[in-house]
C-alpha positions in Angstrom: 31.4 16.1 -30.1 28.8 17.0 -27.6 27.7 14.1 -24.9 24.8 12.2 -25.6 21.7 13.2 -24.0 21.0 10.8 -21.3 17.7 7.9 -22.4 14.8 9.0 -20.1 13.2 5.7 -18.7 10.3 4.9 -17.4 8.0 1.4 -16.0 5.9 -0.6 -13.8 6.8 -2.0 -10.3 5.2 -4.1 -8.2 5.6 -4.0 -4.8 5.0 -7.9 -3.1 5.7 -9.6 -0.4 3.8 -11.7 2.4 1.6 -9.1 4.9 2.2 -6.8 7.0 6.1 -6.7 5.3 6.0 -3.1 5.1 5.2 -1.9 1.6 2.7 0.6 2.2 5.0 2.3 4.3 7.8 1.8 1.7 5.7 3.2 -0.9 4.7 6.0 1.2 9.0 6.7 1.7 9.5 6.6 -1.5 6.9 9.6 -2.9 7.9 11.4 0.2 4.2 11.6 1.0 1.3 9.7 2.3 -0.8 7.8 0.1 -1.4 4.5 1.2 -2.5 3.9 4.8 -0.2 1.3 7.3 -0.9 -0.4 9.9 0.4 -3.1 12.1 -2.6 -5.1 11.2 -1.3 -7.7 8.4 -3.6 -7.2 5.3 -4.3 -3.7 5.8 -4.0 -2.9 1.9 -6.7 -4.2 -0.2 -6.4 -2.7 -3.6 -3.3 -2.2 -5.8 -2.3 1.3 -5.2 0.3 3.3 -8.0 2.8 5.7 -6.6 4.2 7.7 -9.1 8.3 8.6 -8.7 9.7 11.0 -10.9 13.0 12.4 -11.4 15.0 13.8 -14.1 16.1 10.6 -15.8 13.5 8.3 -15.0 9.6 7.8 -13.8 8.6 4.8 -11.8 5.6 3.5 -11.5 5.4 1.6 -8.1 2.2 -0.6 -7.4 1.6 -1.3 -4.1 -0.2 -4.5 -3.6 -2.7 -6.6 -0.5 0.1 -8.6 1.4 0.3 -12.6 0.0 -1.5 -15.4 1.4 -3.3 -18.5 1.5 -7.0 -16.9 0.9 -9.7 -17.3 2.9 -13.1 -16.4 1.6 -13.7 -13.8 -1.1 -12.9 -10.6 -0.1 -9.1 -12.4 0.7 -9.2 -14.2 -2.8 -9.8 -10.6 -4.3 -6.9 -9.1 -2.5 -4.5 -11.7 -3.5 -5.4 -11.6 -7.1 -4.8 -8.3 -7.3 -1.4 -8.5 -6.0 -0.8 -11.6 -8.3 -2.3 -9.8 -11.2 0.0 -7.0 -10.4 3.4 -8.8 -11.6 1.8 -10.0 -15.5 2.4 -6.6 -17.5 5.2 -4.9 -14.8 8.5 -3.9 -15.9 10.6 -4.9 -12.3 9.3 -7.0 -9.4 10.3 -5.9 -5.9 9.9 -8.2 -3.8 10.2 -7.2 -0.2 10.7 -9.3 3.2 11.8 -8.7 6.8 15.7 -8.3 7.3 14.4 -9.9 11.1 13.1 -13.0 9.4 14.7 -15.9 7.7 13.1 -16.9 5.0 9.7 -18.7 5.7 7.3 -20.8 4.0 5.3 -17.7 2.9 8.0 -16.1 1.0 9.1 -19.8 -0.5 5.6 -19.8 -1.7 5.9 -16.2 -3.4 9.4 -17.2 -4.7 8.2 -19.9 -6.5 5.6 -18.0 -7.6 7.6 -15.0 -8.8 10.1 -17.8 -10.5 7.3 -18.9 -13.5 7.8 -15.5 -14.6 10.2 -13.6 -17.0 10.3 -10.4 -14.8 13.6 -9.4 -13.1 13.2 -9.5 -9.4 15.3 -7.2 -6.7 15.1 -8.5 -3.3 14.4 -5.7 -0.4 15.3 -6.3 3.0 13.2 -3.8 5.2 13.5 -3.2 8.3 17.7 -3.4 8.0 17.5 -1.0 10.6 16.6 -3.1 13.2 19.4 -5.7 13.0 23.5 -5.2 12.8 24.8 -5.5 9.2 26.7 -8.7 9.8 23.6 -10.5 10.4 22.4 -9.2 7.5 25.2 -11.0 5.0 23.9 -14.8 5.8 20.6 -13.7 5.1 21.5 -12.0 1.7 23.2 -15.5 1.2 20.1 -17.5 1.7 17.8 -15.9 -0.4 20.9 -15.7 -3.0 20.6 -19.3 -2.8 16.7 -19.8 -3.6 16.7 -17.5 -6.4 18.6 -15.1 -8.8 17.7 -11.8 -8.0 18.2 -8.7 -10.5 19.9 -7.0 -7.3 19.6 -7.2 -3.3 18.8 -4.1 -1.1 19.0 -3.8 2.3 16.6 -0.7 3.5 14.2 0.5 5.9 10.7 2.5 4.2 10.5 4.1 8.3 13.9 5.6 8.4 14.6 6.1 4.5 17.9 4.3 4.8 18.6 2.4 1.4 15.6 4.3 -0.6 18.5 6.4 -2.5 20.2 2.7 -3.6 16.9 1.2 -4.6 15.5 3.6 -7.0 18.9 3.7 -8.5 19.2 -0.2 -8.7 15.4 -0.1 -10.2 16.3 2.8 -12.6 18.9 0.1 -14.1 16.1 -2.4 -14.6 14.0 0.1 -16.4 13.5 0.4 -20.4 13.9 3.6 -22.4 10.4 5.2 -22.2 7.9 8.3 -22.1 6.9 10.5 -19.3 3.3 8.9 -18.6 2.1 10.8 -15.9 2.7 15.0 -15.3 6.3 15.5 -13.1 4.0 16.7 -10.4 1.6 13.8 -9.8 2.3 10.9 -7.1 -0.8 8.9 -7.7 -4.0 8.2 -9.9 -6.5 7.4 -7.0 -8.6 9.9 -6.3 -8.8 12.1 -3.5 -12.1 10.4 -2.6 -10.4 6.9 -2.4 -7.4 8.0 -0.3 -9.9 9.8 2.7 -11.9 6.3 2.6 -8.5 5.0 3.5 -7.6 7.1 5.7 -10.8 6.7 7.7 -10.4 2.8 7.4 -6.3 3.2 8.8 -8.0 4.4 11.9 -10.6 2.0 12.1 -7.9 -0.6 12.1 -5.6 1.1 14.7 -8.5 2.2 17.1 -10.6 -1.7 17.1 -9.6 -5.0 17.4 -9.9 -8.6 17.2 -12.2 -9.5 13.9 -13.9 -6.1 13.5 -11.0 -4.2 11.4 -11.4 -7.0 8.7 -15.3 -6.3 8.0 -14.9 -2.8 7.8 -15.7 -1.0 4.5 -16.1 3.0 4.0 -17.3 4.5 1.6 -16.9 8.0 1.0 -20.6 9.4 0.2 -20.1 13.6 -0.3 -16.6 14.9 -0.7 -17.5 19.0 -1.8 -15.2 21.4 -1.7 -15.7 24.8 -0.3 -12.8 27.5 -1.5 -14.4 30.5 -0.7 -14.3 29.3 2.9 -11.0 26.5 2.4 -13.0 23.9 3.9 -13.8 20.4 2.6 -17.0 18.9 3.5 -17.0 14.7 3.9 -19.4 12.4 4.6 -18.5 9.0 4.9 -20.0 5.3 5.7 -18.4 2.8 7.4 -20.1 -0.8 6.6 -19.3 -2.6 9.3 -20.8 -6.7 9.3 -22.5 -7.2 12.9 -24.7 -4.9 14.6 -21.8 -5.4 17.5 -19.3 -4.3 15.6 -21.0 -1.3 14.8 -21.6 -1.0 18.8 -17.9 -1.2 18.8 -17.3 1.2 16.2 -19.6 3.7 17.7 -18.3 3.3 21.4 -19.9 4.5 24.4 -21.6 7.5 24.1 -20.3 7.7 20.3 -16.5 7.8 22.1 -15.2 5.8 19.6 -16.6 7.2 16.6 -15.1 10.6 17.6 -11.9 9.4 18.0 -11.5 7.7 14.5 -13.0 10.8 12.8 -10.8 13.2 14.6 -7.8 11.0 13.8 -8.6 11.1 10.3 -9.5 14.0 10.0 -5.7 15.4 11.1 -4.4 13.1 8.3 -6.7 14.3 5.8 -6.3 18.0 6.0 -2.4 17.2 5.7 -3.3 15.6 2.3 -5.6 18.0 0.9 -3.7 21.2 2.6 -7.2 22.3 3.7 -9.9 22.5 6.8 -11.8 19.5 6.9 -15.3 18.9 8.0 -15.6 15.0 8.8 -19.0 13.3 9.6 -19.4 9.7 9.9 -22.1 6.8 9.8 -21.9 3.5 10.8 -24.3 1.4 8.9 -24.7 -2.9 9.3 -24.6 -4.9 6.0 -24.7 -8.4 7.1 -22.0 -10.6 5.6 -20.6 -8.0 3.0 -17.3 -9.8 2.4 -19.4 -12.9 1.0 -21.2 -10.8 -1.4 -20.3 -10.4 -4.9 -22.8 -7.3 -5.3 -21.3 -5.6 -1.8 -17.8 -6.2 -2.8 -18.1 -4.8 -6.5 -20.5 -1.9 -4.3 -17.2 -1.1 -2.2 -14.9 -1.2 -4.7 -13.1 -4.8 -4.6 -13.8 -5.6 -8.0 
């Protein structure tokens, strides 16, 4: 008798944790290209992001979602019900901390959370690489003790270590189902909405204080140019204060240049072309309070 063909399988999985726990940079590790921006910023992500992982046996759908938190204001409230939103209709919850950390009252507050649902949970420990693996056995223990995990993962999205064992583990967790998406695809958002992040990642890295958290850009002309390989981009950033946009601009437009050439190297790495960047920086006052500006930007 000949072997059974092995089941393909395929499903969601959301990607949560508290911020700045490294999931973007997971997610990035796991596609084995960039598509969400990282920062060490906490709530750098805003929207859910999917990262599509295929493989001969399997496709996984990984959603990358806005760090969890007590909100504050609307444009918070909207990023935390997205990531909440994110683990109704998922097939696997991954549910990622820092191996540095014990467990804190953020992560109690998303464990009880995650525990009034029926999804399986894995438990990943990033950032394993920065601490010796004893230390890591207590810690497995004490989240063993809070709550009963589908699996525990030790791993690290910067150097790769553990990515092999999680997708495996997740694979496991994963029902019998079609290919959705074509072998070759990693996301759905389109190349417009990546550049605006990409501009914003540098906006985040190059200011600092409150100004990175009232920043919005909005990608206004994206044409492309094959006869001459060249992508032309215009973009807006929407900053809240007219000092902000002072500090966006820099002296003598310093600033500005800085951020566009910045993004500009990451976005010609994306879109394997030349890459003509211009940026604006325009004031709308109090754009995170708005209903209209938010839905405007996207965070709707």
């Amino acid at each position: 008798m000949k072997p059974e063909k092995m089941k393909f399988r395929s499903g969601f999985v959301s990607i949560v944790g508290r911020p700045n726990v490294g999931k973007s940079t997971l997610l990035n590790a796991l596609l084995g290209q960039k598509i969400a921006i990282a920062t060490n910023k906490p709530q750098t992500t805003r929207n859910r992001i999917l990262g599509i992982h295929t493989r001969d046996t399997c496709q996984i759908l990984f959603l990358d979602t806005p760090g969890i938190h007590r909100a504050k204001g609307r444009l918070n409230q909207y990023m935390v019900d997205q990531a909440l939103a994110s683990c109704k209709d998922v097939d696997v919850v991954l549910f990622l901390v820092e191996a540095t950390d014990q467990p804190g009252g953020g992560d109690e507050y998303i464990l009880e959370l995650l525990s009034r649902g029926r999804v399986p949970v894995i438990l990943g420990l990033n950032k394993s690489d920065l601490v010796e693996k004893t230390a890591l056995l207590p810690l497995i223990a004490a989240y063993a003790e809070r709550f009963d995990f589908a699996g525990i993962v030790p791993l690290s999205g910067v150097t790769g270590d553990g990515i092999k064992e999680l997708i495996a583990v997740v694979e496991e967790r994963l029902p019998e189902g079609p290919l959705y998406y074509p072998e070759d695809m990693i996301t759905d958002q389109p190349e417009r909405f990546i550049v605006a992040e990409m501009i914003r990642e540098q906006l985040l890295k190059q200011t600092h204080d409150e100004v990175p958290y009232g920043v919005a850009v909005a990608v206004e002309r994206f044409t492309e140019k094959p006869e001459k390989k060249l992508v032309v981009v215009e973009a807006v950033i929407h900053v809240e204060r007219e000092a902000h946009k002072r500090i966006v601009i820099g002296k003598d437009g310093s600033r500005l240049r800085a951020i566009g050439q910045a993004a500009r190297y990451d976005i010609e790495r994306m879109l394997g072309s030349r890459v003509f960047l211009e940026l604006f920086v325009r004031v709308e006052k109090n754009w995170t309070q708005s209903g209209r500006l938010l839905k405007e930007f996207g965070y709707d």
